[in-house]
C-alpha positions in Angstrom: 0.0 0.0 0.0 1.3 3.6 -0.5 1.2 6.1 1.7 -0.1 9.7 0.4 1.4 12.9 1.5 0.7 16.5 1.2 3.4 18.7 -0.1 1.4 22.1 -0.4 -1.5 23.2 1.4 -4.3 21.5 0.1 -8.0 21.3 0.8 -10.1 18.7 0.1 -13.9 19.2 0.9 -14.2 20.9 4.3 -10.7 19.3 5.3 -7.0 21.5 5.0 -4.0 19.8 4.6 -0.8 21.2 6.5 2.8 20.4 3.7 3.9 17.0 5.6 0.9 15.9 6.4 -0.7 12.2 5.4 -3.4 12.1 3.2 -6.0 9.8 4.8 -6.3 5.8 3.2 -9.7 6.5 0.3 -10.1 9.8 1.1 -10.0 10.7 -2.7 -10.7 8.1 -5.6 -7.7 7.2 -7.9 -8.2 9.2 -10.7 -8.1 12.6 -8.1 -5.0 11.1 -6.3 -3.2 11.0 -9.6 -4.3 14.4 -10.9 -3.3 15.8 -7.5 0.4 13.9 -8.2 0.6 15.7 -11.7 -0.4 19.0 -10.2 2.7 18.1 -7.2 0.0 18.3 -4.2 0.9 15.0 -3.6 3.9 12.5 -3.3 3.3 8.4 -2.9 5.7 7.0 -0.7 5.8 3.0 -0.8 5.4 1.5 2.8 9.3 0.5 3.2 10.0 4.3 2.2 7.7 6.1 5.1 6.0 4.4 8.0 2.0 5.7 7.7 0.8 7.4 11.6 -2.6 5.7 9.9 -1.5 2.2 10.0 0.5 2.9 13.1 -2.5 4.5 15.0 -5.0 2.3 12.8 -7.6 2.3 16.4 -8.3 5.7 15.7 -7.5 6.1 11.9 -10.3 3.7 11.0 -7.7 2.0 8.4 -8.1 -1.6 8.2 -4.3 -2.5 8.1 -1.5 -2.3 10.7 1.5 -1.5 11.4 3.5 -2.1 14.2 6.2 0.0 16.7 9.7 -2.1 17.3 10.5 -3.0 20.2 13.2 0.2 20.4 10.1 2.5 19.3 8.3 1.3 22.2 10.9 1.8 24.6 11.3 5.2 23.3 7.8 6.4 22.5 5.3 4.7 24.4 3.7 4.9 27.6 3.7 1.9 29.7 
């Protein structure tokens, strides 16, 4: 799976995008992801390139796959 990310401000519907920011998993159909690629409002990253906070945090992103912290992120980043 790719993960989407905003490299401009961009607003979609009633929702802004911040530059950096993930776009979320089918928030647009293809043919709109790849217009907004031609346009540069958006860069694909494959999943071994950037980790996705969506997969990571999939309880509250309401994507259906996951992604996992190492065992060194959770020692770093998580609250035990």
């Amino acid at each position: 799976m790719k993960t989407l990310v905003v490299i401009r401000a961009l607003q979609i519907g009633e929702c802004h995008f911040k530059h950096g920011e993930e776009l979320p998993p089918h928030a647009l159909p293809r043919e709109a992801i790849e217009l907004h690629i031609e346009r540069k409002h958006l860069v694909e990253y494959d999943a071994s390139e950037r980790r996705s906070l969506h997969r990571l945090l999939h309880r509250f992103s309401d994507c259906s796959q996951a992604e996992r912290l190492s065992s060194a992120e959770l020692a770093a980043y998580a609250l035990t």
